[in-house]
Structures are given as C-alpha cells and as structure tokens.
C-alpha positions in Angstrom: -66.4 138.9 120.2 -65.4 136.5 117.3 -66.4 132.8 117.4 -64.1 131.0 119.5 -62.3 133.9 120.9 -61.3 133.9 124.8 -59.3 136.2 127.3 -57.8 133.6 129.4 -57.5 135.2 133.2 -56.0 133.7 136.1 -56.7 136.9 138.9 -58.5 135.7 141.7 -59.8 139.0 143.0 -61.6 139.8 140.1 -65.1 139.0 140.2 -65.4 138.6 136.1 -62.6 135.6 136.8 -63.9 131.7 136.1 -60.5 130.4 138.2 -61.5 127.0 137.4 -61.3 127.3 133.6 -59.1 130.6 133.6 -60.8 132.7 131.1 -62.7 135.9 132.0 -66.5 135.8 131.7 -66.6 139.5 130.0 -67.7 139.8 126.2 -65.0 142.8 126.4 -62.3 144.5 128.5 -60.3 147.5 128.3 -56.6 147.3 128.7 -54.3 150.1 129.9 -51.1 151.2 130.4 -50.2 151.3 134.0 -48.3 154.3 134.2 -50.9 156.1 132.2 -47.4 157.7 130.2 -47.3 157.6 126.1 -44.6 154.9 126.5 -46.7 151.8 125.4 -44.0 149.4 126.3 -44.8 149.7 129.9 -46.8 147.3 131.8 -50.3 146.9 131.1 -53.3 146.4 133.7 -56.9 145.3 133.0 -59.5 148.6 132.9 -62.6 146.2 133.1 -60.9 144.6 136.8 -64.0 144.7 139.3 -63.4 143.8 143.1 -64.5 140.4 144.1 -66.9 140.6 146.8 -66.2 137.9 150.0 
C-alpha cells in the first residue's frame, strides 16, 4: 500500500477489524459486487471479510 494510505472499517464481525481506531489491519482487500451481475452500480461487499471468532 502507499505511505499513509488506510481502509477505514467499522464491521465488528470481521476479524481483520481494529473497532477502536476503525481501519482494517489488511495490507490489501478485494472488493465485489454483491450481486455478482455486470451492473457495477450495485452494492459492493468486502471479498477479504473473515469471520471473527468468539
């Protein structure tokens, strides 16, 4: 990643979340589209999204 880039993230459930500066602890993530259609103006969901284990 370039100096001084982050990828704020506020999702709980994801175990690559730092909830208590909001940013996601991943050098790199894959975003999607959520529909998986060729419309790219649909809603997007984070590929890299692992399960938080409690």
């Amino acid at each position: 990643m370039a100096k001084n880039q982050k990828i704020g993230c506020d999702v709980e459930s994801c175990k690559h979340c730092n909830c208590d500066d909001h940013e996601c602890l991943l050098k790199e993530i894959k975003v999607s589209n959520d529909c998986k259609c060729a419309d790219s103006k649909k809603d997007t969901i984070c590929d890299s999204f692992d399960k938080r284990e409690d």
